[in-house]
C-alpha positions as CSV (number, residue, x, y, z in Angstrom):
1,X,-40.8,215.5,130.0
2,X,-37.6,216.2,128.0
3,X,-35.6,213.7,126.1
4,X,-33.1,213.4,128.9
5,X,-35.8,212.9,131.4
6,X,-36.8,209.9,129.6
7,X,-33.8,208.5,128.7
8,X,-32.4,209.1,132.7
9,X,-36.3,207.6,133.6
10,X,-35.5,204.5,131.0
11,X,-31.8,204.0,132.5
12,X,-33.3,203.9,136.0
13,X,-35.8,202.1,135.9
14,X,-34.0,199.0,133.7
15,X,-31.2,199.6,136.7
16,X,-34.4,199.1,139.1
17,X,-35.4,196.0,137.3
18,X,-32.7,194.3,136.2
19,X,-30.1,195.0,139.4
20,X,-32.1,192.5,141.6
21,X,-31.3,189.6,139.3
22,X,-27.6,190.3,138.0
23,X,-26.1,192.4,140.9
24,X,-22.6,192.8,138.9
25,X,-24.7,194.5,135.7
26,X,-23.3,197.8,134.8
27,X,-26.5,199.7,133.7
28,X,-26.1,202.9,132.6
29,X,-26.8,205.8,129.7
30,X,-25.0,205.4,126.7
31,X,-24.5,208.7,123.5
32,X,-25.1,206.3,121.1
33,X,-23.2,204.7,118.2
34,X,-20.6,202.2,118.9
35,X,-17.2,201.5,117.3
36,X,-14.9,198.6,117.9
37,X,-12.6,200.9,119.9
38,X,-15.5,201.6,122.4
39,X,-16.6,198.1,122.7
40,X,-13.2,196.9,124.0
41,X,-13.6,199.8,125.8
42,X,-17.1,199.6,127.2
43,X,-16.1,195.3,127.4
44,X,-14.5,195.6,130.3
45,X,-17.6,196.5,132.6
46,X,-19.7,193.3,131.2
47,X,-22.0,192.4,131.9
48,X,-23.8,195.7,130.4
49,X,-27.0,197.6,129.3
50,X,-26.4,200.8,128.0
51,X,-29.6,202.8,126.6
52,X,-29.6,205.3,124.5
53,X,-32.5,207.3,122.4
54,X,-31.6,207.2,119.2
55,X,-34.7,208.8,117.6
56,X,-37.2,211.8,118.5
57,X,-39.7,212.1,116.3
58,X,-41.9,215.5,116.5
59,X,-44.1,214.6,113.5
60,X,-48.2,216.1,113.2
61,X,-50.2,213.1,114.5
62,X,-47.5,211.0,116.6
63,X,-44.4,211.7,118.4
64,X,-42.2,209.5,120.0
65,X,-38.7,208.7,121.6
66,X,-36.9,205.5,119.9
67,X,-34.4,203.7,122.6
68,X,-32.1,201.0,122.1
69,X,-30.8,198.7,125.1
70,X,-27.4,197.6,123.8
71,X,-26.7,194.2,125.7
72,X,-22.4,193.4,126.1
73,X,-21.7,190.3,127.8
74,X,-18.4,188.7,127.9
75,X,-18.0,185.3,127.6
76,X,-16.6,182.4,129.6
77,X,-14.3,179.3,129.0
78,X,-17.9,177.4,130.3
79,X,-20.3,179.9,128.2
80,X,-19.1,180.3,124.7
81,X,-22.3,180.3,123.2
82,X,-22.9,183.2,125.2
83,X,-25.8,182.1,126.8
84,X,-25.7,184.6,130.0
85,X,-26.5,187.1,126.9
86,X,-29.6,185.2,126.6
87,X,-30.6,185.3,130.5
88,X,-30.3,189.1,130.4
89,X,-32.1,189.9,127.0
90,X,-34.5,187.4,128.5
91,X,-35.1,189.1,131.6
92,X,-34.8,192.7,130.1
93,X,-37.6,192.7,127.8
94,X,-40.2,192.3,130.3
95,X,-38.6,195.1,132.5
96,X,-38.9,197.3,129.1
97,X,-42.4,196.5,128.8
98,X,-43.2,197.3,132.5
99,X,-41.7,200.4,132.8
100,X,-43.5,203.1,133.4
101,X,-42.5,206.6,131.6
102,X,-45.1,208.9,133.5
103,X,-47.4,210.5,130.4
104,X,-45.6,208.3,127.8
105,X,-47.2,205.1,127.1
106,X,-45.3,202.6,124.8
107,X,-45.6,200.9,122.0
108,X,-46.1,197.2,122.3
109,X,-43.3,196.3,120.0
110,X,-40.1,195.7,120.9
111,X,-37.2,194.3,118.8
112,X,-34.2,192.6,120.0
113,X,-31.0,191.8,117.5
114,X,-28.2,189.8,118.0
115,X,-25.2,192.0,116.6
116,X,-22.7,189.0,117.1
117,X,-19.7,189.0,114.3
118,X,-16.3,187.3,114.2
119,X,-14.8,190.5,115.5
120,X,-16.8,190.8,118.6
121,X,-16.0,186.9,119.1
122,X,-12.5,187.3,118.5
123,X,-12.1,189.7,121.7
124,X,-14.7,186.9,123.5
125,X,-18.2,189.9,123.5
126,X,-21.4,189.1,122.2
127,X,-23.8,192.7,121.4
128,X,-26.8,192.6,121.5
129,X,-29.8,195.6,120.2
130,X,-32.9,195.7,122.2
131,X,-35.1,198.7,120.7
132,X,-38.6,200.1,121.6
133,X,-40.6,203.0,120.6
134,X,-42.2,205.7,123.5
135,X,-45.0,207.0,122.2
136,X,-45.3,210.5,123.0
137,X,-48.5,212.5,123.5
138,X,-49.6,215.1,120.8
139,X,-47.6,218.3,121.0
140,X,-45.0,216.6,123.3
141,X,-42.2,218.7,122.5
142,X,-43.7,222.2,123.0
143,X,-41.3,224.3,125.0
144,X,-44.2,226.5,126.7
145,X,-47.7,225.4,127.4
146,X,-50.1,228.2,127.1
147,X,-51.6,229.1,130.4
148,X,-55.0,229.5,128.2
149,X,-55.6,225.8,126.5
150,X,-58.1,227.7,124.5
151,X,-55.3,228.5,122.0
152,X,-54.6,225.6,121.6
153,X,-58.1,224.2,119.7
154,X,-56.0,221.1,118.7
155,X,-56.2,219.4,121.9
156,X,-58.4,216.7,122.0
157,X,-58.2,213.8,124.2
158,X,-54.4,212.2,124.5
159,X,-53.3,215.5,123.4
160,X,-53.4,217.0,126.7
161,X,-51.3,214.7,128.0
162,X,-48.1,216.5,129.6
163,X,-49.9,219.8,130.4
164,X,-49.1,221.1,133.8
165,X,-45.7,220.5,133.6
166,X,-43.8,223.0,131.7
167,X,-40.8,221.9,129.9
């Protein structure tokens, strides 16, 4: 599976989970950094998840995809403590730790950050940063599988994981 399969799985399946208990969310991929410019920008559709990977790591005894859920929810004359931000991050880190990502399997961790400054508060947005690791299996971002796994004589266990499905 190819970064962009996993980040379009990730996207689809938080859409899948959270779309049942806030109709009006606005769930959808995200490139990755934001400035103030695209929060006003990306305000106006709150509230929002956007996911992004912002991490691939392709190291000798782990590989893995780092996401990052990033939560925008505008605030009400009745909310300004933004609790509706705390209702979604609520219900989205369950759906994050459900989902399924076909040979992946993910760490356990996942770290959620409130990002709230004057700034944001000044224009009535509260962001949020909801990050987990996917673990990868061994080799994950080979290009070709040999046909012959004998040339491979590093695959052991986990490591076949992904084989059958060329890339």
């Amino acid at each position: 599976m190819s970064c962009l399969a996993a980040r379009d799985s990730a996207v689809e399946q938080i859409r899948a989970g959270m779309l049942p208990l806030f109709p009006k969310m606005t769930v959808e991929a995200h490139p990755g950094v934001f400035t103030e410019q695209t929060i006003r920008r990306d305000a106006q559709r709150t509230p929002a998840i956007l996911t992004s990977p912002v991490r691939a790591e392709d190291g000798t005894y782990r590989n893995g995809l780092t996401f990052v859920s990033r939560v925008l929810y505008r605030a009400s004359a009745e909310d300004r403590l933004y609790d509706g931000a705390l209702k979604i991050i609520s219900a989205l880190i369950p759906v994050i730790r459900k989902a399924e990502f076909n040979a992946y399997t993910k760490d356990t961790a996942i770290d959620a950050e409130c990002l709230y400054t004057g700034a944001l508060d000044a224009i009535n947005v509260t962001l949020w940063a909801v990050k987990w690791e996917t673990v990868l299996g061994d080799r994950a971002f080979i290009k070709e599988i040999p046909d012959d796994l004998g040339e491979l004589e590093y695959v052991r266990g986990t490591a076949a994981v992904g084989v059958g499905s060329r890339a």
